[in-house]
N, CA, C and O atoms as a GROMACS GRO file, in nm:
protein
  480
    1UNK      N    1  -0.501   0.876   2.944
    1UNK     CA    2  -0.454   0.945   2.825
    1UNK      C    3  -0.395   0.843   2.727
    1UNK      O    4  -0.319   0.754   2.766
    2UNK      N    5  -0.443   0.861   2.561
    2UNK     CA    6  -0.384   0.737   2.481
    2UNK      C    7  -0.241   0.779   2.473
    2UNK      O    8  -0.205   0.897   2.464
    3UNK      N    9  -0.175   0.692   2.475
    3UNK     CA   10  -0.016   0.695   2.444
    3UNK      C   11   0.007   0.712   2.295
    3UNK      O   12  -0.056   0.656   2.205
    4UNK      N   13   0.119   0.809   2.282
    4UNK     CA   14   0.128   0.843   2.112
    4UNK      C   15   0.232   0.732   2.058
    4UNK      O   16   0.336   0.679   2.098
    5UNK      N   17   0.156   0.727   1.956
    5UNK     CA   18   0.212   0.600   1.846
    5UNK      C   19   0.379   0.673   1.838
    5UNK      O   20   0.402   0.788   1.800
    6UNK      N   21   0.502   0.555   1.894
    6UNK     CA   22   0.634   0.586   1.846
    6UNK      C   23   0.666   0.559   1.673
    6UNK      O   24   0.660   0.456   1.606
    7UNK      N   25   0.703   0.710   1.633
    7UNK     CA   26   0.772   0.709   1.482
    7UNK      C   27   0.870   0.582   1.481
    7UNK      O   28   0.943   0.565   1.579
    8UNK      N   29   0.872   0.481   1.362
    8UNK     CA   30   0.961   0.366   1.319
    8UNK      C   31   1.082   0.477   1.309
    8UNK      O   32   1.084   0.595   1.274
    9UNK      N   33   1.191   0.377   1.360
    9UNK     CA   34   1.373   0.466   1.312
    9UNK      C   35   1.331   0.429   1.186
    9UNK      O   36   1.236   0.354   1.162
   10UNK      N   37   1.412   0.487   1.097
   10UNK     CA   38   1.418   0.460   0.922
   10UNK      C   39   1.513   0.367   0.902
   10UNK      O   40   1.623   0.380   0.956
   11UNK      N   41   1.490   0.282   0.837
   11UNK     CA   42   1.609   0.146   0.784
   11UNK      C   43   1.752   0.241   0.797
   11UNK      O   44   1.747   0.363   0.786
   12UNK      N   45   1.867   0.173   0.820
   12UNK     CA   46   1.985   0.202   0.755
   12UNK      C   47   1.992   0.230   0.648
   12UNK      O   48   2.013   0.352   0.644
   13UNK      N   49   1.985   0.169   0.505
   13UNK     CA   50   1.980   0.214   0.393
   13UNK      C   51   1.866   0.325   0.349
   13UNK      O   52   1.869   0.406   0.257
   14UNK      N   53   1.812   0.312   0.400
   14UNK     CA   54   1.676   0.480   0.363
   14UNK      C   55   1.740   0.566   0.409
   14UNK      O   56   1.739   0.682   0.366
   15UNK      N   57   1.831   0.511   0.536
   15UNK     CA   58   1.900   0.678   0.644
   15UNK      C   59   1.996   0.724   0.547
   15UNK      O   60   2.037   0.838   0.569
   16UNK      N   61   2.051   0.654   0.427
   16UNK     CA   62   2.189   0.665   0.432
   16UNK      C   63   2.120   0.764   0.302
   16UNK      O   64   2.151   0.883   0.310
   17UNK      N   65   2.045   0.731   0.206
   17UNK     CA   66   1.957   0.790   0.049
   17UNK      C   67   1.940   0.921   0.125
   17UNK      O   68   2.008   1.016   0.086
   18UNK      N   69   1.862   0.937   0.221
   18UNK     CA   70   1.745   1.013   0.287
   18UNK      C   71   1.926   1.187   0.317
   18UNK      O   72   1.924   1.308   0.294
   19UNK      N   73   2.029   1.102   0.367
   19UNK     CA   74   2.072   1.176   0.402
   19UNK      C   75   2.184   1.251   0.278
   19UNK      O   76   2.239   1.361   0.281
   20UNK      N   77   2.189   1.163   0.196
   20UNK     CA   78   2.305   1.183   0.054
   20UNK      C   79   2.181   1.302  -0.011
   20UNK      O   80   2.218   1.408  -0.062
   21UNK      N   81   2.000   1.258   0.005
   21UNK     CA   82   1.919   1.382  -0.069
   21UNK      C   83   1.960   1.523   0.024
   21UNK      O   84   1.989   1.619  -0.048
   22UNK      N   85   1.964   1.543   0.140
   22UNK     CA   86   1.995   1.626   0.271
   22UNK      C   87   2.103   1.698   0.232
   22UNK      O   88   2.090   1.810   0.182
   23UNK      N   89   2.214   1.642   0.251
   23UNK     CA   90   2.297   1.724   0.252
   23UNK      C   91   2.353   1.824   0.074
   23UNK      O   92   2.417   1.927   0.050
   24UNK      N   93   2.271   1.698  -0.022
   24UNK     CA   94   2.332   1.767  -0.189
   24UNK      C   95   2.184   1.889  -0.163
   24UNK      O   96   2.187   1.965  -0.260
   25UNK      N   97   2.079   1.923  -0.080
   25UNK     CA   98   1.962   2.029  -0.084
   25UNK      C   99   2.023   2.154  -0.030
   25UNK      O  100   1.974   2.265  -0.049
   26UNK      N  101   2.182   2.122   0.073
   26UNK     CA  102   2.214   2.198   0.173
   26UNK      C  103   2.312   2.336   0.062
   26UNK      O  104   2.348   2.449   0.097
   27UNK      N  105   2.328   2.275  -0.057
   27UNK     CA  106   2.423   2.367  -0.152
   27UNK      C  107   2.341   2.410  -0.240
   27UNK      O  108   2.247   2.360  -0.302
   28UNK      N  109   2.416   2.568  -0.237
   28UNK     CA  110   2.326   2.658  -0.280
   28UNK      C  111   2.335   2.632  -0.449
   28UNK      O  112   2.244   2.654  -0.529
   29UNK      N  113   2.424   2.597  -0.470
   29UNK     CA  114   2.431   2.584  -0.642
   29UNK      C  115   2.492   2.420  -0.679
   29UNK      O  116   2.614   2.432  -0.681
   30UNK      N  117   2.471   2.332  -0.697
   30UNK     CA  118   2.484   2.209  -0.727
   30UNK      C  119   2.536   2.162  -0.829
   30UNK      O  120   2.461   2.188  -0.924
   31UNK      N  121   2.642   2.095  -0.869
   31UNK     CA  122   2.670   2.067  -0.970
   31UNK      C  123   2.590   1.963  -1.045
   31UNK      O  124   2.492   1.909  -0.992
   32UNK      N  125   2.632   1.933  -1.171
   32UNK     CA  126   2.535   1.835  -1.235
   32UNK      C  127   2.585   1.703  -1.168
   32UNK      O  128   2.502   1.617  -1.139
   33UNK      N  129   2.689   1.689  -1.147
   33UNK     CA  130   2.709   1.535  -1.093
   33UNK      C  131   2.649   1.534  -0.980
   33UNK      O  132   2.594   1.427  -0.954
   34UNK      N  133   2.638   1.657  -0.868
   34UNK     CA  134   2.559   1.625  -0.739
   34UNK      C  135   2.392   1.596  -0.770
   34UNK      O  136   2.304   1.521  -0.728
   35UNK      N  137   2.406   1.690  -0.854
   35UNK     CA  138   2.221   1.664  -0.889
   35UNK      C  139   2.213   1.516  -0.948
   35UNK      O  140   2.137   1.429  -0.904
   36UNK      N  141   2.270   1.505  -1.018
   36UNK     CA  142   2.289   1.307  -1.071
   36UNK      C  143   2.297   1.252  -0.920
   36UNK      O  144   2.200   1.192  -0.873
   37UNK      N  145   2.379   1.266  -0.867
   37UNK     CA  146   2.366   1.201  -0.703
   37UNK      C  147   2.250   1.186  -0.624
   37UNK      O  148   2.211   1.083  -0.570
   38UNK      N  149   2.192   1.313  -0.623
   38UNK     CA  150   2.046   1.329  -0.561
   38UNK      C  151   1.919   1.237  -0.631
   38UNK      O  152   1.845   1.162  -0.568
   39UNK      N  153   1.914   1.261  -0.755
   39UNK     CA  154   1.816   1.170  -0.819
   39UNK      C  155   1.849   1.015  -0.797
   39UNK      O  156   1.769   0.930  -0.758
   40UNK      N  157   1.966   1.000  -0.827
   40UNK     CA  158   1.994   0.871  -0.818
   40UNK      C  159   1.940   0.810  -0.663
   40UNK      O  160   1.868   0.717  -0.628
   41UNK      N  161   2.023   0.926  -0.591
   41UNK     CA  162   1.986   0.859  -0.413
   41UNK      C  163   1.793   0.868  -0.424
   41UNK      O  164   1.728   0.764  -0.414
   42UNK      N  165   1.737   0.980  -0.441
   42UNK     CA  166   1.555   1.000  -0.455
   42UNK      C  167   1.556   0.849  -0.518
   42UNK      O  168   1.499   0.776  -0.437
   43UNK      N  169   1.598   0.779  -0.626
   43UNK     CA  170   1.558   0.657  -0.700
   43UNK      C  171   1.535   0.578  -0.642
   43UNK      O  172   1.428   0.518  -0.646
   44UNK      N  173   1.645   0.549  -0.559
   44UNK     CA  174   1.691   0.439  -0.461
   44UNK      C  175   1.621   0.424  -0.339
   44UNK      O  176   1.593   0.322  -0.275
   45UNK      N  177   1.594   0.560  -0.317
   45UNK     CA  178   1.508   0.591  -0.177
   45UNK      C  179   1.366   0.542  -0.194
   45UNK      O  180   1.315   0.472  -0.106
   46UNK      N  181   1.297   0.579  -0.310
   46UNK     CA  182   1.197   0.535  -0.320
   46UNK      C  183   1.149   0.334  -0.350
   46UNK      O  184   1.041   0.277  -0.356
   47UNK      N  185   1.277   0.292  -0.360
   47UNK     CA  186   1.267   0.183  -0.443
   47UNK      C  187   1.293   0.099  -0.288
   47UNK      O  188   1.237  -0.008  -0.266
   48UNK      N  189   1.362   0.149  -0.213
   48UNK     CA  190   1.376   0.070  -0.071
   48UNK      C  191   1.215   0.099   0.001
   48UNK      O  192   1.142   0.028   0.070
   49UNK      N  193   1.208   0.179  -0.029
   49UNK     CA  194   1.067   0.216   0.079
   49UNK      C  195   0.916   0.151   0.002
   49UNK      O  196   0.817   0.112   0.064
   50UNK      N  197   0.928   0.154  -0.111
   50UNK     CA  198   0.860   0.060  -0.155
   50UNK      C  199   0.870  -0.162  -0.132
   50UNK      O  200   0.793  -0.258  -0.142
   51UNK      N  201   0.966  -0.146  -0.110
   51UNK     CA  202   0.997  -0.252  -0.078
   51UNK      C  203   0.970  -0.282   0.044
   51UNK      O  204   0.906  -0.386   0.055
   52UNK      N  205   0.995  -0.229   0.143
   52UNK     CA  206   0.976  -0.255   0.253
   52UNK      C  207   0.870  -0.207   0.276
   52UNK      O  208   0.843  -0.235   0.393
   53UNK      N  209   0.780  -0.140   0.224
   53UNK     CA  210   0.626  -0.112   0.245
   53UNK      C  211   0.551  -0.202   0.172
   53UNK      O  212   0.430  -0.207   0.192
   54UNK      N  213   0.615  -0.291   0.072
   54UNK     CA  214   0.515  -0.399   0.038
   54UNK      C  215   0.540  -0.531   0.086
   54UNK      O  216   0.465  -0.629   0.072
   55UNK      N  217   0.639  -0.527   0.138
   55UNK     CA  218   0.696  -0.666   0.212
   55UNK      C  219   0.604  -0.685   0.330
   55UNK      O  220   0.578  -0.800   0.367
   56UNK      N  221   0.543  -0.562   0.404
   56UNK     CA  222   0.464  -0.597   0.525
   56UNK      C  223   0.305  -0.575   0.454
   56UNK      O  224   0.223  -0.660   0.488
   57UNK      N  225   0.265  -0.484   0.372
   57UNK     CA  226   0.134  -0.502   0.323
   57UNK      C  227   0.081  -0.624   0.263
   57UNK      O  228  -0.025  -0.683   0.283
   58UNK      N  229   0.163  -0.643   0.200
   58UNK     CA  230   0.127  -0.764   0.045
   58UNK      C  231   0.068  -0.902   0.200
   58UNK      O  232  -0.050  -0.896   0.235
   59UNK      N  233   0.150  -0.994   0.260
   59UNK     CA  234   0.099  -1.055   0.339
   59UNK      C  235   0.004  -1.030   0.446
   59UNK      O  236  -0.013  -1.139   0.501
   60UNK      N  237  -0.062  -0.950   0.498
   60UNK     CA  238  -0.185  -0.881   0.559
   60UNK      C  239  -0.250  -0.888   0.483
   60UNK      O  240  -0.352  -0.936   0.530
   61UNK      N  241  -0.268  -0.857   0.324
   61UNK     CA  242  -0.415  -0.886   0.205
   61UNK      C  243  -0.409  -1.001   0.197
   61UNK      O  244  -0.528  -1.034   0.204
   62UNK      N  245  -0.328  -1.129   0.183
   62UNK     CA  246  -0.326  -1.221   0.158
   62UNK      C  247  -0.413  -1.325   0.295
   62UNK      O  248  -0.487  -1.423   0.298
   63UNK      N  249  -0.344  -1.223   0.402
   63UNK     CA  250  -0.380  -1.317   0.510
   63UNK      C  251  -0.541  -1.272   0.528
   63UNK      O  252  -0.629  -1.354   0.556
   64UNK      N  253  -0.566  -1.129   0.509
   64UNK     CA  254  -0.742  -1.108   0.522
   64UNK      C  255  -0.813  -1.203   0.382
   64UNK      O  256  -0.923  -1.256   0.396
   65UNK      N  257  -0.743  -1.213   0.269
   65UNK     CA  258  -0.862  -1.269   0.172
   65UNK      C  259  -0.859  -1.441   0.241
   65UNK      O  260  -0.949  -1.521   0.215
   66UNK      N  261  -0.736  -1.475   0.333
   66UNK     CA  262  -0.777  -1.601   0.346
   66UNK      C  263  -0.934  -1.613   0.428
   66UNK      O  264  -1.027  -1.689   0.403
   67UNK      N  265  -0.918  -1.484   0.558
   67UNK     CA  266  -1.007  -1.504   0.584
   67UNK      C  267  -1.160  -1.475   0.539
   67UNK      O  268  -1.259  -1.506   0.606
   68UNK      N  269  -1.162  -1.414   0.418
   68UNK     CA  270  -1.275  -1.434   0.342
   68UNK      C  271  -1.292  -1.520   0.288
   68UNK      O  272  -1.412  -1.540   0.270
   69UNK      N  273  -1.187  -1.637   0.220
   69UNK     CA  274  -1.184  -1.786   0.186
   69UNK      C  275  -1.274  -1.847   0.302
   69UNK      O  276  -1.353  -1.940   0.284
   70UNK      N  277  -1.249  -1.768   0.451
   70UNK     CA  278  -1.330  -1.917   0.534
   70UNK      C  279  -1.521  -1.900   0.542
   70UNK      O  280  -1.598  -1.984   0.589
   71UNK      N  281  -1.562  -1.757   0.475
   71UNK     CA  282  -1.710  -1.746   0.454
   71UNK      C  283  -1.769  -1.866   0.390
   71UNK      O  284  -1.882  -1.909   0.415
   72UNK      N  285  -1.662  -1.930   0.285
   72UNK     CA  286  -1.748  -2.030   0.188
   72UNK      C  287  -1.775  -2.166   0.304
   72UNK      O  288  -1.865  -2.244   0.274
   73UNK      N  289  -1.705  -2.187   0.417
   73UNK     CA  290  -1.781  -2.270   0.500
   73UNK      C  291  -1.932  -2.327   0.450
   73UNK      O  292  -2.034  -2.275   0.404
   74UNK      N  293  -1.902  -2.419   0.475
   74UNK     CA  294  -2.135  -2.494   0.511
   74UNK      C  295  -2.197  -2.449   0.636
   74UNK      O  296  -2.314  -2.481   0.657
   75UNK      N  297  -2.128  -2.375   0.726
   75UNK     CA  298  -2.178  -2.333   0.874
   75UNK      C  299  -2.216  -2.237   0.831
   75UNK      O  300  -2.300  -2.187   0.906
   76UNK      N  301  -2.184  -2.145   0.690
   76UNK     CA  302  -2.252  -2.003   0.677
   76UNK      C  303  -2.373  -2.001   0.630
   76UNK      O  304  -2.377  -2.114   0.583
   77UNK      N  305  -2.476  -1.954   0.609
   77UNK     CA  306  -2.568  -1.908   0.529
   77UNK      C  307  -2.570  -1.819   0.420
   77UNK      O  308  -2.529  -1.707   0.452
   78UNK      N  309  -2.590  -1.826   0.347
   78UNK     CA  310  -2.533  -1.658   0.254
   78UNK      C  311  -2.637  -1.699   0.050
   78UNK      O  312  -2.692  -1.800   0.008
   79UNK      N  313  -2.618  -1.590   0.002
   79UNK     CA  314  -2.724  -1.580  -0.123
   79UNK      C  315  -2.617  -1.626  -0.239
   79UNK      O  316  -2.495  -1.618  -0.232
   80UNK      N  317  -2.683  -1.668  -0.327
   80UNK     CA  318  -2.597  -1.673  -0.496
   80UNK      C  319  -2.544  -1.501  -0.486
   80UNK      O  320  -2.429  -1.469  -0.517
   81UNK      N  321  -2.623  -1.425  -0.448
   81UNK     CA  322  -2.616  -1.313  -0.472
   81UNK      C  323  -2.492  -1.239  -0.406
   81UNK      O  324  -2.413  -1.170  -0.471
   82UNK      N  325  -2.483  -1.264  -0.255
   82UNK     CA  326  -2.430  -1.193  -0.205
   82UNK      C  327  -2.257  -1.269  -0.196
   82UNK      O  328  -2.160  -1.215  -0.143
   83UNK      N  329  -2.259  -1.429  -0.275
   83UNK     CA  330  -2.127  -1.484  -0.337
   83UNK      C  331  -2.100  -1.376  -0.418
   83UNK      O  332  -2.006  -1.306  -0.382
   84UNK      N  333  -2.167  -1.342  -0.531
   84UNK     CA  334  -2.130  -1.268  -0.650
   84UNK      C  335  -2.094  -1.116  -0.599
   84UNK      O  336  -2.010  -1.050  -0.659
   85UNK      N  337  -2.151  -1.073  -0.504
   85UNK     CA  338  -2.127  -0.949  -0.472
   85UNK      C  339  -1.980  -0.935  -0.366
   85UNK      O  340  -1.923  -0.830  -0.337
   86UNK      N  341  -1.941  -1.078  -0.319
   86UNK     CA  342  -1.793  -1.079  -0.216
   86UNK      C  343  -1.689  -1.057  -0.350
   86UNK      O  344  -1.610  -0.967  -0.377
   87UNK      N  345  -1.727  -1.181  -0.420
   87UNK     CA  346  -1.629  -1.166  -0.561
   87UNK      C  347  -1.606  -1.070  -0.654
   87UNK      O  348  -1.507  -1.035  -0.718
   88UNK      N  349  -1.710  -1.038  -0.648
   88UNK     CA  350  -1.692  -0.864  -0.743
   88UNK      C  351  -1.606  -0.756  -0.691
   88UNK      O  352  -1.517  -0.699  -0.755
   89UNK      N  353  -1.642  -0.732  -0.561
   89UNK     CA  354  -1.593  -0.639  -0.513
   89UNK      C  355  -1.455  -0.658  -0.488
   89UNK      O  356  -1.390  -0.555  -0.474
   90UNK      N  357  -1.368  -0.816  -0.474
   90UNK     CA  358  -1.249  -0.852  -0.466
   90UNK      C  359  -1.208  -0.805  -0.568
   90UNK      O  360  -1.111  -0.731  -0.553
   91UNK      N  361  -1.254  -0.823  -0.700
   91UNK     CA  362  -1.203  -0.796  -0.858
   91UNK      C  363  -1.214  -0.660  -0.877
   91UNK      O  364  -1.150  -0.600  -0.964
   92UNK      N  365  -1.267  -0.624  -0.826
   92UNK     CA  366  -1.277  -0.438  -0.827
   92UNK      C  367  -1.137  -0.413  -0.838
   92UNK      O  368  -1.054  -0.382  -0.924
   93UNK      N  369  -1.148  -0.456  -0.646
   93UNK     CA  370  -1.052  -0.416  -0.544
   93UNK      C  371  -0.822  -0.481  -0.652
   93UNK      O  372  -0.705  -0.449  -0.628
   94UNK      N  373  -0.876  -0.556  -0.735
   94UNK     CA  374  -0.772  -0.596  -0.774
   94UNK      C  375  -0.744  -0.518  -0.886
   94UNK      O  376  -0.650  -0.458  -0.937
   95UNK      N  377  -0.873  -0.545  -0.906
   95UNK     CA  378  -0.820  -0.376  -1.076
   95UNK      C  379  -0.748  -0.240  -1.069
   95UNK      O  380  -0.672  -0.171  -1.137
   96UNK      N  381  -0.820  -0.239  -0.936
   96UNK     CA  382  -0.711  -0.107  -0.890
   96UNK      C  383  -0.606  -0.065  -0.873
   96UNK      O  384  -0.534   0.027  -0.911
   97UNK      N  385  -0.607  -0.170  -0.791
   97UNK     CA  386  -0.417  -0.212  -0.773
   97UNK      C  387  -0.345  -0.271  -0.865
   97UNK      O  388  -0.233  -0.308  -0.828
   98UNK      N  389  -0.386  -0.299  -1.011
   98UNK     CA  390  -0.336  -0.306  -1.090
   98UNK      C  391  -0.293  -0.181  -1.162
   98UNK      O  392  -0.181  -0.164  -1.210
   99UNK      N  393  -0.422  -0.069  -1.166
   99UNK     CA  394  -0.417   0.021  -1.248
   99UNK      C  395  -0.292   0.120  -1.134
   99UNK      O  396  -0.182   0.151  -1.180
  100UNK      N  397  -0.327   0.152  -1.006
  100UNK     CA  398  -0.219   0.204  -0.946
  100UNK      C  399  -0.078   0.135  -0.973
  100UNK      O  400   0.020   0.200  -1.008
  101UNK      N  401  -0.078   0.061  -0.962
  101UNK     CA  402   0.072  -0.008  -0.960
  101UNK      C  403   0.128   0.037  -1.144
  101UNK      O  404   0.241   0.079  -1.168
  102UNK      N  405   0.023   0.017  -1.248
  102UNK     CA  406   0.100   0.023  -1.364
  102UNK      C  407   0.066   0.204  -1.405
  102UNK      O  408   0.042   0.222  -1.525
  103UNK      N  409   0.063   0.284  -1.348
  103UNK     CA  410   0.020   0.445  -1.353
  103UNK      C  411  -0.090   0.521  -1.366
  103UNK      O  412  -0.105   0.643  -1.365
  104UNK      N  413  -0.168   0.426  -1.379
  104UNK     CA  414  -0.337   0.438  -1.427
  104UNK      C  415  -0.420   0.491  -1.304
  104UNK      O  416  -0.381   0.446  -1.196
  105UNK      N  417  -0.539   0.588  -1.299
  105UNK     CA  418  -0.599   0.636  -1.212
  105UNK      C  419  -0.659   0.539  -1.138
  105UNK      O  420  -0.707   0.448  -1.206
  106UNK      N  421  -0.677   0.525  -0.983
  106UNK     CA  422  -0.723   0.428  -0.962
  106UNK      C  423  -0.846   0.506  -0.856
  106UNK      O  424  -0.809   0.573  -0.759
  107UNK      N  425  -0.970   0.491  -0.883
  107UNK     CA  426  -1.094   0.554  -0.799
  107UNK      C  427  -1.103   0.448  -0.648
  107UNK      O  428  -1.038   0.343  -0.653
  108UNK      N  429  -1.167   0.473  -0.545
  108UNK     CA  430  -1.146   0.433  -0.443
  108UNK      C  431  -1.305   0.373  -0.443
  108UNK      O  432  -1.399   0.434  -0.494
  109UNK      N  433  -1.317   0.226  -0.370
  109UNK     CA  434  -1.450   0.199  -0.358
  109UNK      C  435  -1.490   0.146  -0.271
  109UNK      O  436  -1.409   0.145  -0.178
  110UNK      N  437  -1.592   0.090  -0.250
  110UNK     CA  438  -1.642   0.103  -0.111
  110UNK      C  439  -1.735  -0.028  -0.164
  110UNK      O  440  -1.752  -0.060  -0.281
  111UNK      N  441  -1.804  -0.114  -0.014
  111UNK     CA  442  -1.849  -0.225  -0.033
  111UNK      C  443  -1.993  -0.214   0.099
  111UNK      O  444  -1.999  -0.160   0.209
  112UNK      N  445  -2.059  -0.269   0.042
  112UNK     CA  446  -2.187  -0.338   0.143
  112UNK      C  447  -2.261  -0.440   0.072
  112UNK      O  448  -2.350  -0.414  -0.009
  113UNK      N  449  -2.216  -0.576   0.109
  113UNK     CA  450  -2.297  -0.657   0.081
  113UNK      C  451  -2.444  -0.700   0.070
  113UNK      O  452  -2.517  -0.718   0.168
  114UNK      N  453  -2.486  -0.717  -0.071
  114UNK     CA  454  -2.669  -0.710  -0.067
  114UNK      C  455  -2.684  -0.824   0.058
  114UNK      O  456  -2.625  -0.928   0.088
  115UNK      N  457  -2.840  -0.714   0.137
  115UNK     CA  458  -2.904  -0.804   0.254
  115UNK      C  459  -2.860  -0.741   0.390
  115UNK      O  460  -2.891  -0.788   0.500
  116UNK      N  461  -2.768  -0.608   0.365
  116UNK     CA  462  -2.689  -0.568   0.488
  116UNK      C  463  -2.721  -0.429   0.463
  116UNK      O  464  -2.754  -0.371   0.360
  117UNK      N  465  -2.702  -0.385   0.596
  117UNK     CA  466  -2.761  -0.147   0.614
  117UNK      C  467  -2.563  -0.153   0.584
  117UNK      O  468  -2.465  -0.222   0.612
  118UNK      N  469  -2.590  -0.064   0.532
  118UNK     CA  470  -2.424   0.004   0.585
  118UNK      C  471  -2.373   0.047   0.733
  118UNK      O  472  -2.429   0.138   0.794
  119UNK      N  473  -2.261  -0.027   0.788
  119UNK     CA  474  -2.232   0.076   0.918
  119UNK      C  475  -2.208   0.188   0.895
  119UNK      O  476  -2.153   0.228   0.792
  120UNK      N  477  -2.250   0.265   1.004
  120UNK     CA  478  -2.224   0.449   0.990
  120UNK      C  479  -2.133   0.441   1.108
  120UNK      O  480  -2.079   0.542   1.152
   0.00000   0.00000   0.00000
């Protein structure tokens, strides 16, 4: 039987946002300074969890494009073509995450290098 993936504890500081949003949801009528509290803590909450969700992503892309850096080897074989088609699809792949990151729709895409079936 596969063993189920253990939920991460939440940082200290996410516990502390996570729980200041918790308990100002628990009152039935809120004042404006609590509701200022809540947004403020939602602000904060999101701004830690972004952080710490790009602190472990950002180096994993970096470390996979190195290893697409090692295709350009002389041990490989490969087309003018299917250079232009690794690079394109990197620049796609970067536009996106530009356009997500600055609010812009970002469409999802997909890759198969000319000379290759797609895996199914």
């Amino acid at each position: 039987m596969a063993q189920a993936k253990k939920k991460a504890e939440m940082p200290k500081e996410e516990k502390v946002q996570a729980d200041i949003i918790a308990r100002i949801a628990k009152i039935e009528k809120p004042t404006d300074t609590q509701k200022a509290e809540s947004k403020a803590a939602r602000t904060e909450l999101g701004r830690l969890r972004f952080l710490r969700i790009a602190n472990k992503r950002i180096p994993k892309a970096l470390k996979m494009i190195e290893g697409i850096e090692g295709l350009g080897k002389a041990s490989y074989t490969r087309t003018e073509e299917q250079n232009k088609a690794i690079v394109k699809a990197l620049q796609d792949a970067v536009e996106r995450v530009e356009l997500a990151l600055t609010g812009g729709k970002a469409s999802s895409g997909g890759f198969v290098l000319p000379g290759a079936e797609p895996q199914k």
